[in-house]
Each structure stands twice: as C-alpha cells, then as structure tokens.
N, C-alpha and C positions, 0 to 999 in steps of 0.2 A: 504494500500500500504506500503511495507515496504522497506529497503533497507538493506540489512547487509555485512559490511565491515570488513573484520579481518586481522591484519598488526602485524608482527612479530616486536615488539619493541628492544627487548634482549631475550636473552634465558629466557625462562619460562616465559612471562610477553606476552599475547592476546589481544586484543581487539575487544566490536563486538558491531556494531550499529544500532539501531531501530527506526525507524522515530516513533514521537505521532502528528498526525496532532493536529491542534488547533481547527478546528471546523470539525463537517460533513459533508461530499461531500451532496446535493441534488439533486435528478436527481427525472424525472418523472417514475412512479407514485409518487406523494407527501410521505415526510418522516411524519409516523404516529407522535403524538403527543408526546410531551416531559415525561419524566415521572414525580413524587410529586417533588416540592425542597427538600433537605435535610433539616433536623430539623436545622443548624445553616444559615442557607438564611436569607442576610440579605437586602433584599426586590430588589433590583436591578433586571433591563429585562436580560435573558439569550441570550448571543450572538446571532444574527439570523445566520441559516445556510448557507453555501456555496454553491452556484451557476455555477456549472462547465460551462464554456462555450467552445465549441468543437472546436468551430472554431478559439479560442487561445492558445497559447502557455502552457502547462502545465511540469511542473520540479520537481519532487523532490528534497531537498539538497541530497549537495554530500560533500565530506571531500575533502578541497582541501590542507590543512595542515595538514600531520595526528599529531597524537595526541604521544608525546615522553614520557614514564615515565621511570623515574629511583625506583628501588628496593630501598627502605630507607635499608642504612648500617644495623644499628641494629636490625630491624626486620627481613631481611634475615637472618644474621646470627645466630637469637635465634630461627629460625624455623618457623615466624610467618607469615602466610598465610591468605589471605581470598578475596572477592568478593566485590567491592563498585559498587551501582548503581548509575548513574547520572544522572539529568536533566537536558539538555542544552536547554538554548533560544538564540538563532540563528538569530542576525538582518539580514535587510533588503541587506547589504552589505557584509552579509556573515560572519560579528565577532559573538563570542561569548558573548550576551550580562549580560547574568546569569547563573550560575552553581548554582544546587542542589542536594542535598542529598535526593536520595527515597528510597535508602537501605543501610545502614552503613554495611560496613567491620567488625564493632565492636573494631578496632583500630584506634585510633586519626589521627595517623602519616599516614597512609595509607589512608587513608580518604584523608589527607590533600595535601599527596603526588599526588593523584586523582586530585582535583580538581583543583589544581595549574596547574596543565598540561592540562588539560581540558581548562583554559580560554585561551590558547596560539596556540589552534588550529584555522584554518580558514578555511569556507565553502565556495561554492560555493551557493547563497540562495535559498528558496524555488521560484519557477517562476508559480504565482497561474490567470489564465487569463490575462498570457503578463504581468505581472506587479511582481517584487520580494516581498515577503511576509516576516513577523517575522514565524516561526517556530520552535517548539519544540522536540528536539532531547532523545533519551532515548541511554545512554552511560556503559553500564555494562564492569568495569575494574578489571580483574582477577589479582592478586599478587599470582602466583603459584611457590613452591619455585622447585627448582634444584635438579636432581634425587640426584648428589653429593654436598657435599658445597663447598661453592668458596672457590678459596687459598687466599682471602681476610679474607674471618672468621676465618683462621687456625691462620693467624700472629699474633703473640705476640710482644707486643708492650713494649720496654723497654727505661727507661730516669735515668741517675743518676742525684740524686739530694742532697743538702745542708738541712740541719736540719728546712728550714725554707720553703721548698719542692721547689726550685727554683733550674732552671738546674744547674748540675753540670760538665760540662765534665770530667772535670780533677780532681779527688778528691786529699784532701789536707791528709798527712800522720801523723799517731798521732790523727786521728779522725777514727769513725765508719762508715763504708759503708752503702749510702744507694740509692735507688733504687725504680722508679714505675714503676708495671708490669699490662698493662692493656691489657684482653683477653676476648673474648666472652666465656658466660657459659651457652650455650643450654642446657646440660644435668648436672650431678654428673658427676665429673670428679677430676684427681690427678695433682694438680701442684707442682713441684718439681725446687727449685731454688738453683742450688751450685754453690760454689765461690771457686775456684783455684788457684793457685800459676801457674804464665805463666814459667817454669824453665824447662831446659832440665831434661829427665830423661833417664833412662837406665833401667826401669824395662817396657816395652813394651808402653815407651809414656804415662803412666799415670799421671796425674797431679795429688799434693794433694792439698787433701781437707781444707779447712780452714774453711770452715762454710755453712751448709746447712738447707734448710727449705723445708719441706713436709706437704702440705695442701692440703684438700679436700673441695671442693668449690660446693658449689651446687647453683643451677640456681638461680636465683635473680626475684624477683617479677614482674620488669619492664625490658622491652625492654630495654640495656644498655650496656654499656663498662663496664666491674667491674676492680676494682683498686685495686691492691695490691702494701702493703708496703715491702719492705726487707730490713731488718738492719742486719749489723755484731754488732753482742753481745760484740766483742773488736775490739778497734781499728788498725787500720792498718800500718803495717810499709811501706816505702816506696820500689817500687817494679812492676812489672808488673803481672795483674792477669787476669781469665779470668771468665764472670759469665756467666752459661750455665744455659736457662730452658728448661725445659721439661714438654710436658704436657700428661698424660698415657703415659708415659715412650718415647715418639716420643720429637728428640729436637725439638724444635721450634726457639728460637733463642739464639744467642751466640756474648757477646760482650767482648773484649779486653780492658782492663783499664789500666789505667799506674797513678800511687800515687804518689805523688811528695810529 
C-alpha cells in the first residue's frame, strides 16, 4: 500500500512520499515461510506478522504538517544539486520520532538541510486494527536547482574595512583603501574592481580612475562565499569616491565613499 504526496515547497525544490510498513499484512491462505537470516542475525525471534482484522478501522499515515525546506544559500548558488533519501519513524501521535539516511545527496549540507526539516513535520498516524501504530515512512527530497539563478547568487557583497579587517565606513585620508568583496564563483569568471574620483566632469560623465584590479577567479573546491581583498597601492587624499564592481563586464554593485 503506498501513498505519494508531492507539495511545491519553493521553486524547484519537490517532495514525494512512500509509506515502508513495519511488518507484513497476513491474510488467509497463511504467509509461506520466512526466508534464511542474514549472515549478521544476531539470534533474536523475527517480528510475528500482522493480522489484518476487517472489521477495524485500518489508516495509512498521512502528512498533516508538510515538510518546508529551504535551498542552502551556497549550494544553490554554486550549482549544486542532488536527491536525499529519508527514513522516517512516525510515532504513535503522529511526530516524527527518527530520521535516517538511506541515500545520501553526496553533500553534507543538503543532507542536513533534509533532515532538519524532516523532524519538524507532523503526521496524522498509522490506524492499524482501531489502534495508532509507530510506522515507517520513506521520504525522497529532491534539491533541483532553477532553470535561471536567483538574483541572490548574482549580489556582490561589499564592506570597507581598517587594516585590521574591521568595518570601516568612513575611511580615514592619508591611508590606503580597502575593501571585502564576497561573491559566488560557480564557474571561471572576470572580476573587475575600480575606484573613482566622485567629481563633476565634462567629458561625457566619466569619472577617473585612481586604481583598479582585474582578477580571474575560478570556482573554489567547496561550496562557499569566496572573499576578496582590495587595497589602493597609495593612499588617499580626502575626497569623495566611488568603487564600482563588475563581474564579466555586468556591474554588480556600486558604492559611494567619502575620506575624511
């Protein structure tokens, strides 16, 4: 007997459920003989079979919480996808009494992001001859990523900071600029960080340049934020400036400083 239940969490993110009873219905004719134990039995009687009686109430569980998972930040945005299998034991009142692993994702985080969500769901229980039963749920949760990627993976993350990497908002003048830029790197990609002079101008709004960096960054081993450093090679007189990044030539963001 099975049930399958599928519930739109967020975009690209499925769920679908399969009940495992715990033991086997027996009905008349008699269930033939059990087969060998396995080679690690370690001498205990096997459950006796289940006894359907007709003339009580029989239930499968049903999801009466469903089940919320959030996409972990980082692994969406580095592309990383996959499939965790779960085993849920399902008390008598319907909680979730254990979560297991019967097929890893092959990533920690998504695993983990799985089962955390798993034990926060609630059933309705199994109703096995008029009486609720513990039962065994089989929970396979897909992490499928987005035809495009979110405009959360695109943002570049920018902080000035003091030589000791502690914020800085307002940089002090007569020192070096500097700056952490933390972006997702999915792929090989061009990051490009220039720093400006905020001053009118008269040749078609162009600001000049005072100092730029161009790096090619390539994806990082782990699931991650990568962090980049940017320093001005000299320091800065007092002034307003503006430092623009760019990442394959698209800006990404753009902040306004003022040197005092």
């Amino acid at each position: 007997m099975q049930l399958r239940s599928t519930r739109r969490v967020r975009p690209a993110l499925a769920l679908a459920l399969t009940l495992l009873s715990l033991g086997a219905y027996a009905q008349d004719p008699p269930a033939p003989p059990p087969p060998p134990p396995p080679p690690d039995w370690d001498g205990s009687p096997p459950p006796a079979p289940r006894v359907v009686d007709p003339n009580l109430l029989q239930r499968d569980p049903s999801i009466k919480r469903p089940m919320r998972v959030r996409y972990p930040q980082a692994e969406a945005c580095m592309g990383i996808s996959g499939t965790v299998v779960l085993v849920l034991t399902v008390g008598e009142q319907g909680q979730v009494q254990q979560v297991q692993i019967e097929r890893s994702s092959r990533n920690r985080t998504l695993d983990r992001a799985a089962m955390n969500s798993a034990r926060e769901m609630e059933f309705s229980p199994e109703i096995f001859n008029g009486k609720p039963v513990v039962s065994r749920s089989r929970l396979p949760v897909e992490f499928a990523l987005p035809d495009a990627p979110l405009q959360s993976c695109k943002y570049v993350r920018l902080a000035l900071v003091d030589a000791q990497g502690a914020d800085q908002p307002t940089p002090a003048a007569g020192q070096p600029l500097r700056a952490k830029i933390g972006l997702y790197v999915p792929a090989r990609l061009e990051l490009r960080a220039g720093l400006r002079r905020d001053v009118a101008q008269s040749n078609g709004g162009v600001l000049p340049i005072v100092h730029e960096e161009i790096l090619n960054l390539e994806r990082p081993e782990r699931a991650e934020l990568s962090s980049i450093d940017f320093v001005t090679p000299q320091p800065l007189t007092a002034g307003s400036y503006v430092l623009e990044i760019r990442v394959d030539g698209e800006l990404r963001n753009t902040q306004r400083i003022k040197v005092r």
